[in-house]
C-alpha positions as CSV (number, residue, x, y, z in Angstrom):
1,X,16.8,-10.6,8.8
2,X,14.1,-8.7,10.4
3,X,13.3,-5.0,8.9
4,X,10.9,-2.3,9.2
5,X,8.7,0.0,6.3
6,X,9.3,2.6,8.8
7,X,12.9,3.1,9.3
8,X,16.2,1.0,8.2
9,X,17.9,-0.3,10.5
10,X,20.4,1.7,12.0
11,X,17.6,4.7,11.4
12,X,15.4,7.3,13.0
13,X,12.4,5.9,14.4
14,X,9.7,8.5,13.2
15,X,8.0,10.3,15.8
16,X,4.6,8.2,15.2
17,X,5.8,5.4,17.1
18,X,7.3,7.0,19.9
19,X,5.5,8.4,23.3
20,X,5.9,11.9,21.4
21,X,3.5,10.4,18.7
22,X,1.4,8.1,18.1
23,X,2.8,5.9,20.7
24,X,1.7,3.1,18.4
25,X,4.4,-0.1,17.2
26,X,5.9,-0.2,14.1
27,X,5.7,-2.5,11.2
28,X,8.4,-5.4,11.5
29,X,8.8,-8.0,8.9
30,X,11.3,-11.1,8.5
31,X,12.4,-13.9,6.5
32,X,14.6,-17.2,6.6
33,X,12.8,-19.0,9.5
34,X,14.7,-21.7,9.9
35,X,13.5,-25.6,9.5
36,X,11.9,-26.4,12.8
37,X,10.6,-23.4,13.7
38,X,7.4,-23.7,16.1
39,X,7.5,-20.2,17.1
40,X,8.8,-16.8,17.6
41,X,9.9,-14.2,19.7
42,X,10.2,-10.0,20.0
43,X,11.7,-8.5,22.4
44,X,12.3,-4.1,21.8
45,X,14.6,-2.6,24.6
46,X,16.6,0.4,25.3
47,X,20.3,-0.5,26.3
48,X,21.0,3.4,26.6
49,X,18.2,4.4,29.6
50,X,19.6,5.8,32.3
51,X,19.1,2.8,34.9
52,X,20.2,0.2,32.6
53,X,18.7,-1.5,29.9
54,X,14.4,-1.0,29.4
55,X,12.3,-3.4,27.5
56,X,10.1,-1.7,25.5
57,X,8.4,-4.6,23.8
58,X,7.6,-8.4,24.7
59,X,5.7,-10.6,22.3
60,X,6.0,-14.4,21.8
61,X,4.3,-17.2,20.5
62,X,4.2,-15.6,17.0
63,X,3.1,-18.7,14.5
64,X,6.3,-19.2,12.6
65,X,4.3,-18.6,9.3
66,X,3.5,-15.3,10.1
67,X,6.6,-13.0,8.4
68,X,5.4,-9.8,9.8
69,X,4.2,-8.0,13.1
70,X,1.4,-4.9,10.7
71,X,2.2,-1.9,12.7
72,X,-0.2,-0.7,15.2
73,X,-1.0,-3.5,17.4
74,X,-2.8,-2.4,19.9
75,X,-1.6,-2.0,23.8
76,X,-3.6,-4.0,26.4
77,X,-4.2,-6.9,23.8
78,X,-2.9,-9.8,25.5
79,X,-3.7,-12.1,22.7
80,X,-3.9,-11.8,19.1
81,X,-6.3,-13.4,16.5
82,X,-3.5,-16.1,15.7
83,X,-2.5,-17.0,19.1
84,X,0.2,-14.5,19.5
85,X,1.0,-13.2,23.4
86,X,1.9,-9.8,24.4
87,X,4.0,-9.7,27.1
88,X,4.2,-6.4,30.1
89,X,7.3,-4.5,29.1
90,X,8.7,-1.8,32.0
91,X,6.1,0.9,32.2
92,X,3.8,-2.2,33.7
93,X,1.8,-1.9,30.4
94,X,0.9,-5.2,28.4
95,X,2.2,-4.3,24.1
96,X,3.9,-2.3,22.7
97,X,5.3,1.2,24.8
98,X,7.4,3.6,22.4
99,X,10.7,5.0,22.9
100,X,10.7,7.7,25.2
101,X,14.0,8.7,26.3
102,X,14.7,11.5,29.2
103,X,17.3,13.0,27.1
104,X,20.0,12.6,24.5
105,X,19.7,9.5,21.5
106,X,18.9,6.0,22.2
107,X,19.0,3.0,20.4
108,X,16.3,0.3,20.4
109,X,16.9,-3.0,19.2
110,X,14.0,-5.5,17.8
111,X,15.6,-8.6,18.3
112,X,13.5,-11.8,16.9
113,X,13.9,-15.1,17.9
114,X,13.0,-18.6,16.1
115,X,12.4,-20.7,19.0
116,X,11.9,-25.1,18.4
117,X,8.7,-24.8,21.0
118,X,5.7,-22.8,21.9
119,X,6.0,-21.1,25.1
120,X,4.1,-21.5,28.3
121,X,4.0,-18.0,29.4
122,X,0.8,-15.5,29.7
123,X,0.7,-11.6,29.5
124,X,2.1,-10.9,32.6
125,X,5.6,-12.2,31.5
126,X,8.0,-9.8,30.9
127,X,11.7,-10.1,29.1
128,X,13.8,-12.4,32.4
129,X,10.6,-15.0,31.7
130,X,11.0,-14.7,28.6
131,X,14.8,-15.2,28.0
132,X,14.5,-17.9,31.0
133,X,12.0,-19.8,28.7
134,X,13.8,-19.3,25.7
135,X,17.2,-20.9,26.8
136,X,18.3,-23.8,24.6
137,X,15.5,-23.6,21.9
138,X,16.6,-20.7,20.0
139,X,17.4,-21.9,16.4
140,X,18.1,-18.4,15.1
141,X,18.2,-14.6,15.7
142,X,18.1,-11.4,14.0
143,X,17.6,-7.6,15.3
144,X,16.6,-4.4,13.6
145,X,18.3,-1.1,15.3
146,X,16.6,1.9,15.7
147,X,17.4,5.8,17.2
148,X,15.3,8.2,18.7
149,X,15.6,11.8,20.6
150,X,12.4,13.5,21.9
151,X,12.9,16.7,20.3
């Protein structure tokens, strides 16, 4: 189950963490890693963008201890203090980029993924070398949904 201090799921995304605010990534927390568990996963994308489906947020090798992402990580890090990558999402940047959408309401998922290895990616992996590397060691899942309009 993966959920946010910020919004529930199914919520509004406040304006802080989009490109009309702070631009900044939310709070995320979890809980049930399965048995097993050597790491974990994000991905945050946008199925609604206009030329199909935008990846907002890649991060991986998450220490399966850790039961929250504190919001705010900063975009550019490629590593974190415990060994945790960030991945480039589709505006090119490495982190975290915000929802942002042209027009109309979107929804963002945060899916999480409990993975039975450690990843051999860097920073400059995005969401297809990510799934690709994630295929047939995903013990579990769980997303958190998300709307946003730019007002």
């Amino acid at each position: 189950m993966v959920k946010s201090t910020a919004f529930k799921n199914g919520g509004i995304i406040p304006k802080k963490y989009t490109c009309s605010g702070e631009n900044i990534s939310p709070p995320l927390s979890w809980s049930s890693v399965p048995d097993g568990t050597m790491s974990l996963a994000l991905i945050c994308d946008d199925p609604d963008a206009p030329g199909g489906t935008f990846v907002h947020w890649v991060i991986f090798n998450i220490p399966p201890d850790v039961q929250e992402l504190e919001g705010g990580i900063e975009t550019g890090t490629e590593e974190l203090e415990d060994g945790t990558i960030q991945g480039t999402n589709d505006f090119g940047e490495i982190g975290y980029g915000g929802p942002c959408p042209p027009s109309g309401t979107h929804r963002y998922y945060f899916k999480l993924y409990a993975l039975d290895t450690q990843l051999d990616l860097d920073s400059e992996s995005g969401k297809p070398e990510l799934i690709s590397a994630m295929k047939g060691h995903i013990l579990a899942k769980g997303q958190l949904k998300g709307k946003y309009k730019n007002q």
